[in-house]
N, C-alpha and C positions, 0 to 999 in steps of 0.2 A: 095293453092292446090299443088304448085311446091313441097314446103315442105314434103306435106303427100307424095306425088308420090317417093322422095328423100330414109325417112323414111321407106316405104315399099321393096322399091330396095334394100336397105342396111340389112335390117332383112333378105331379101330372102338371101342376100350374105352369110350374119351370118348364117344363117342356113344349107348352104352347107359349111361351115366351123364346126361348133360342130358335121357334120355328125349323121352317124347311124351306130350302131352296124349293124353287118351282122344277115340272116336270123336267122344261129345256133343261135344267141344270144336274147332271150329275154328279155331282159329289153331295154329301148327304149329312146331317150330322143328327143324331136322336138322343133325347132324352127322356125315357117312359116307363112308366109303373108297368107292374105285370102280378096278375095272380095265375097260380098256379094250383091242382089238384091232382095227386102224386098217391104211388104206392111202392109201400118199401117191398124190397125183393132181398133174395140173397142172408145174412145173418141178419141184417138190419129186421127182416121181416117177421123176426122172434118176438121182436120185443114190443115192434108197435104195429101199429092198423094204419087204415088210410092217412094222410092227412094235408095240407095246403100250407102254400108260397106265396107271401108275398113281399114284392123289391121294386130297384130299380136297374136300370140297364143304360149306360152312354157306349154308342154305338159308332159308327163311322163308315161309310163305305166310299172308296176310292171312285176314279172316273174308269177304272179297270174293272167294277163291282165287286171287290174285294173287300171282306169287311174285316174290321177289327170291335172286338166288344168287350167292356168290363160290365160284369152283373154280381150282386149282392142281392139275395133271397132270405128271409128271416121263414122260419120254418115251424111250423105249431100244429099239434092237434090234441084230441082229449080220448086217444083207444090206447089207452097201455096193458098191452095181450099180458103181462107179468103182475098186474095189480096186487091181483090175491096174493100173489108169494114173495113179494118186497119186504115187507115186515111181519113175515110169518114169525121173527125167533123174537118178537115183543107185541106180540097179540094175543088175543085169551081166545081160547077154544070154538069160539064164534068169529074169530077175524078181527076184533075190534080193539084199538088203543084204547089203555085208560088213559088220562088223560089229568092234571096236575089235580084236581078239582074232584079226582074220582068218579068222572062220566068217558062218555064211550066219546071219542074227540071225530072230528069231523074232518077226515084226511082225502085231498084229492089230489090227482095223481095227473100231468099233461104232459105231452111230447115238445120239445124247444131246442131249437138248433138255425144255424145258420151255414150261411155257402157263399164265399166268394170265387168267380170265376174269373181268367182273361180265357177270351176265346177269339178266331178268326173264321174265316172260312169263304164263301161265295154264294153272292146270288145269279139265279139265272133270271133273265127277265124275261119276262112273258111277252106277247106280243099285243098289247092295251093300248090304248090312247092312256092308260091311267101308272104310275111309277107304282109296279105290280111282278110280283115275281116268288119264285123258288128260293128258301136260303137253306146252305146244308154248311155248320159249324162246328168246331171242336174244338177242345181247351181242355185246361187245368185250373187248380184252386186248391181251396182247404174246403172242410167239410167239419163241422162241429153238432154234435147231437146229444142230449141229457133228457131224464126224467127232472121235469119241476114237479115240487112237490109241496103243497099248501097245507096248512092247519088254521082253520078260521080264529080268531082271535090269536093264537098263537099260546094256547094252553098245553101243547102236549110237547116238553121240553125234550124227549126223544127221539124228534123228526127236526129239531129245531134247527137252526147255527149251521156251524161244523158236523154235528150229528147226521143232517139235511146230507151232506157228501157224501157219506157213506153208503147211501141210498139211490144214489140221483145216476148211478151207470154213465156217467161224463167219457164220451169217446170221441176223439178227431183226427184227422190224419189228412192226408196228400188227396185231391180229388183230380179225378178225368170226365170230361163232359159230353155228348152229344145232342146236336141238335137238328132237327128239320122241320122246316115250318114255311108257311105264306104270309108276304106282308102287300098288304095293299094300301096305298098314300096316294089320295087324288089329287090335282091340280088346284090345291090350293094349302096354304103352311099348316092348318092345324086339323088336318082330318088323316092319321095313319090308323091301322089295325094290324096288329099280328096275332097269328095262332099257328101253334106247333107241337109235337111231339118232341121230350126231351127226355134225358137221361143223366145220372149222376151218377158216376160209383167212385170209391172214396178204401183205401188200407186204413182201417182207423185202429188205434191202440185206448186201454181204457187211458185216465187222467188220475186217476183217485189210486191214494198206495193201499188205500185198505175199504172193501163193500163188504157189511155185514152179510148180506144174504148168503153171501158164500164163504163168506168167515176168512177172507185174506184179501189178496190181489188179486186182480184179473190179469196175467201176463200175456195173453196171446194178441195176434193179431187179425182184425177182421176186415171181411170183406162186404163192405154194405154198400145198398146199391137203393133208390129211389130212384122211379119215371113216371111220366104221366103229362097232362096237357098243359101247354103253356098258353096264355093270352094275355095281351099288352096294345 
């Protein structure tokens, strides 16, 4: 997590470094962190609870206000609705691993995944003295989403390694995007803001040939969807 936090400081830095043309000037170019605060919908919404985004986004809009955007979102939270029944068929009658040492081992469970997008779309401008406006976007990507799954010290060789897979519900597949939101950038290069409503929905297939919980493959295909607010 130190990483991503590292990784987002240093984009926002970059990004006040390649600046912005002034208002006279339309053509635009961006570079900016964004967090996000999401809720899965759809299949996706079995498995996990709330949880947050955060990336970066290089953006572009033409002198026609035409935008083009690549964004990449890393994706985490700690509500796995499945906890309890993940290793139901290697837990003692209380829910607990033993653990190599013969104690009850300390297993936690977090939601991890990422999303890259291209997307385009349009802004409308508003009528400001300040480069201020409507933007309504849509794209494609991939969509990646697993249970990570920890054991402190690394004592309960069960959940370990390769074992870890068998567990971990690895799904990804084709993703569609929507977006609408306000950006407001005043007359001067390093002061923008956006906020917006967004949407992700994603066909994903599992990744793993064999998840114990259910004693085979997961062959089907899903449809998972996460939305929620975007700011950058």
């Amino acid at each position: 997590m130190k990483k991503i936090v590292f990784i987002i400081i240093f984009l926002s830095i970059t990004y006040f470094t390649f600046g912005q043309k002034l208002v006279d000037s339309t053509k635009t170019l961006s570079l900016i962190a964004h967090y996000s605060f999401d809720f899965p919908a759809l299949d996706m919404k079995d498995r996990y609870g709330n949880n947050n985004g955060v990336g970066a986004e290089l953006s572009y809009k033409t002198s026609k206000n035409v935008l083009f955007a690549l964004n990449y979102t890393y994706l985490f939270g700690n509500n796995i609705k499945i906890e309890d029944s993940i290793f139901k068929g290697i837990s003692t009658s209380d829910g607990f691993i033993i653990d190599q040492n013969g104690m009850y081992a300390e297993v936690f469970c977090y939601e991890r995944g990422f999303s890259v997008i291209a997307k385009a779309g349009y802004q409308f401008q508003l009528p400001t003295k300040y480069y201020s406006g409507i933007q309504v976007m849509g794209g494609g990507g991939f969509l990646q989403h697993k249970i990570r799954i920890e054991n402190r010290e690394n004592v309960a060789p069960q959940i370990l390694g390769d074992y870890a897979k068998g567990y971990d519900y690895l799904r990804n597949g084709p993703a569609g995007y929507l977006y609408v939101g306000y950006v407001f950038h005043a007359n001067q290069k390093i002061i923008k803001f956006t906020a917006g409503f967004d949407c992700l929905f994603a066909f994903t297939q599992s990744r793993r040939d064999y998840l114990f919980p259910i004693q085979g493959p997961d062959k089907g295909t899903h449809f998972d969807m996460i939305y929620g607010f975007k700011f950058g």
